[in-house]
Each structure stands twice: as structure tokens, then as C-alpha cells.
C-alpha positions in Angstrom: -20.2 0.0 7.6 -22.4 -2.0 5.4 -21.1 -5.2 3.2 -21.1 -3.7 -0.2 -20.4 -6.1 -3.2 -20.3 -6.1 -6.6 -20.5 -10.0 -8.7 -20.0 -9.7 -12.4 -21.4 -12.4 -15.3 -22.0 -13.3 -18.7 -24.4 -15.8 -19.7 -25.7 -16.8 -22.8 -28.8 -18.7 -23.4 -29.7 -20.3 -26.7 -33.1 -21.6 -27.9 -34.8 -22.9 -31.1 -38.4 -21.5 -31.7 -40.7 -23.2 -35.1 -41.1 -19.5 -35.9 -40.5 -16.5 -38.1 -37.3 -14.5 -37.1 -40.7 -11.9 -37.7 -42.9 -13.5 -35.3 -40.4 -13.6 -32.7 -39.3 -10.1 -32.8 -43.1 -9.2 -32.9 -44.1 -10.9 -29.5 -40.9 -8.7 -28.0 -41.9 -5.6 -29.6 -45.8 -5.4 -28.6 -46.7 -5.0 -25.2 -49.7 -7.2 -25.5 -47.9 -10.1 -27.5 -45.1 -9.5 -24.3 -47.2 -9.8 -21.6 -48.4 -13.0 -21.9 -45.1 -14.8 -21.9 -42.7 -11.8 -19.9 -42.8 -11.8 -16.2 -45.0 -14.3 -13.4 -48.5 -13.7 -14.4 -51.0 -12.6 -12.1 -51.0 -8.7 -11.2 -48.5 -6.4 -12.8 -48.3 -3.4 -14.4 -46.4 -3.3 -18.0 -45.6 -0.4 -20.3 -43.7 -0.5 -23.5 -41.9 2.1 -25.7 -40.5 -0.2 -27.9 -37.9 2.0 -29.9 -34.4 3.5 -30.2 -34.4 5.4 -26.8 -37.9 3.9 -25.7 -38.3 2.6 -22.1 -39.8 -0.6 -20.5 -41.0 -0.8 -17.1 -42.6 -4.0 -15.2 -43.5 -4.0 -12.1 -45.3 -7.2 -10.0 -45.5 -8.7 -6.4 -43.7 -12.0 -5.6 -44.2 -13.8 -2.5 -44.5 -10.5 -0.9 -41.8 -8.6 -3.0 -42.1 -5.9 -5.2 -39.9 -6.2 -8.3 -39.1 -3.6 -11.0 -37.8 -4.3 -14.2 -36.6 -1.0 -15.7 -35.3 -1.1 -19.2 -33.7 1.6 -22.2 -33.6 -0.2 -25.5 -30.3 1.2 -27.2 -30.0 -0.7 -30.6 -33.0 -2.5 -32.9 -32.8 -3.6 -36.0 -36.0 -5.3 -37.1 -36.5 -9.2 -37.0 -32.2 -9.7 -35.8 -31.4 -7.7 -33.1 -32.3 -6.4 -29.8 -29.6 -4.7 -27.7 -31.0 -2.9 -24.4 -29.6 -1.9 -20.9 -31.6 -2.8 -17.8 -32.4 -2.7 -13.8 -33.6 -4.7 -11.4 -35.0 -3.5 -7.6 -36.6 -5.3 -5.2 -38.7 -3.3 -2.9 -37.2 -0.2 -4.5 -33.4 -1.6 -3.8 -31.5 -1.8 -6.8 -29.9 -5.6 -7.0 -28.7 -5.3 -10.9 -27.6 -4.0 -13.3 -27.2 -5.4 -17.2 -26.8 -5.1 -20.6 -28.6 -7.8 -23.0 -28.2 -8.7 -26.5 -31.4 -11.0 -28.2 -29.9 -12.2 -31.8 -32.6 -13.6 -34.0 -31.5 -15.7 -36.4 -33.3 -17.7 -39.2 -32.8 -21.3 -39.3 -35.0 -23.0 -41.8 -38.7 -21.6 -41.1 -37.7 -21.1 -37.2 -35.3 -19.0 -35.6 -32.6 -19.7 -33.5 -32.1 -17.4 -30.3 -29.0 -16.2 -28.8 -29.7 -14.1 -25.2 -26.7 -12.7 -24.2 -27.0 -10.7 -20.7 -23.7 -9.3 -19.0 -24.6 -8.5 -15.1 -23.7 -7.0 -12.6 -25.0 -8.0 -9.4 -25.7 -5.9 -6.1 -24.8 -6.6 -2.5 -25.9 -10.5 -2.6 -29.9 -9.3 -3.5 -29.6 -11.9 -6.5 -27.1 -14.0 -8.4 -25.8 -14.4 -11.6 -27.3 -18.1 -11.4 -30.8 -17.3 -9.9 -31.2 -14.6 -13.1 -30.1 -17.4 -15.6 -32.3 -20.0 -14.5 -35.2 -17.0 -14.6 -34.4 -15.8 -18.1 -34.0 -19.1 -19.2 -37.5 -20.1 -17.9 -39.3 -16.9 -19.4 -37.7 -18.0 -23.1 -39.3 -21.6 -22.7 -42.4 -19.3 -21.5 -41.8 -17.3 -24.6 -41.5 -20.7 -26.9 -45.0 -22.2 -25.4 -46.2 -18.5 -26.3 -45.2 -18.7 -30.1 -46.4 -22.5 -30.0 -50.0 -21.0 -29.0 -50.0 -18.0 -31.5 -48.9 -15.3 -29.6 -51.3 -12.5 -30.6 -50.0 -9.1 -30.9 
């Protein structure tokens, strides 16, 4: 018998960004302008359908681990709202499961950024804290990216 388990969460993460609601939703919605703020740099491979029904896939090696990012976009609504479902493996073991919400909203000339992500994590592969901290340091990444002129 293996130890099976199952940890639920709901985070939200908030950020301020001296940018267009537009510019914003661009560097998510081009795979180019994406890659150089989503994920740890170095070799991966990245591919982007970035529609109703379109897929996302990232892949890369960590300190020896694979990791897959696998992702179906189910709602967009252009420059407020992204709404997609995603999955997580680590050497081809699935360790979540989530559904995120990315609210852009305008706030002068900037937008403000609500990330919601409700998670379900997998047999103790990851925790609802380590993915927070790791979203939470790919927005600042994404912030430095908008600060440099993300190009897409």
C-alpha cells in the first residue's frame, strides 16, 4: 500500500506593475515576450497556443529534475482576464493539479495584478507553500521583465 494524499489551497498573490493592462497581457500571451520572465532560465523547451482551448507546455531540468508544466487556457478576455487549468510532474509524476485566475486591472497608467491559483497537491511531491513562494517569484520576474521592455 502506498501513502496516497491529497492537500488542497487557495492562494492569491497581488502585484503592481508601471504598465499597460495591454502590455501585461501581451508578455503572457506571446511565447517569446513569456519566455524570458516564465520558468528558471537556462535549457527548456516552451510552446504556446495562446487561445480559448489552446495548450501550454514547459518543460526544463532542475537540479537533476525534469519538470512539466502542462496547461489548457479555458477563458481570455483581452487585456483583464486569464482563467486556465494546469499540471505539474516531476520526472513524469504528476504532483498538481490547479486552476488559476490572472485579473488585470488598470490602475492609473499601471495595472494592478490579482493571481488567484486553487491547488491541489499530490502525495507530498510539492506544497501549497513551496508553489506560492515560486509563483510569487516568477511575478517579481515578470515585473523586472516589463521594467526592461519585454519584447514580444
Amino acid at each position: 500500500m502506498s501513502n496516497r494524499s491529497a492537500t488542497h489551497s487557495t492562494f492569491v498573490i497581488e502585484r503592481n506593475y508601471d504598465a499597460s493592462p495591454a502590455r501585461v497581457f501581451a508578455a503572457w500571451a506571446d511565447v517569446n515576450a513569456k519566455g524570458q520572465w516564465f520558468g528558471p532560465g537556462g535549457e527548456q523547451e516552451h510552446e504556446l497556443d495562446f487561445r480559448e482551448g489552446g495548450r501550454e507546455h514547459f518543460e526544463a531540468a532542475v537540479e537533476g529534475a525534469v519538470y512539466s508544466y502542462d496547461a489548457l487556457y479555458e477563458d481570455i478576455v483581452q487585456d483583464e482576464r486569464i482563467v486556465y487549468t494546469y499540471n505539474m510532474h516531476r520526472d513524469g509524476v504528476r504532483m498538481s493539479v490547479s486552476v488559476t485566475t490572472v485579473e488585470l486591472l488598470a490602475d492609473g497608467d499601471g495595472t494592478h495584478l490579482r493571481y488567484t491559483e486553487q491547488g491541489v497537491f499530490l502525495d507530498g511531491i510539492d506544497t501549497p507553500q513551496a508553489r506560492e513562494h515560486g509563483t510569487a517569484e516568477l511575478l517579481d520576474k515578470l515585473g523586472e521583465a516589463l521594467a526592461e521592455g519585454v519584447r514580444a
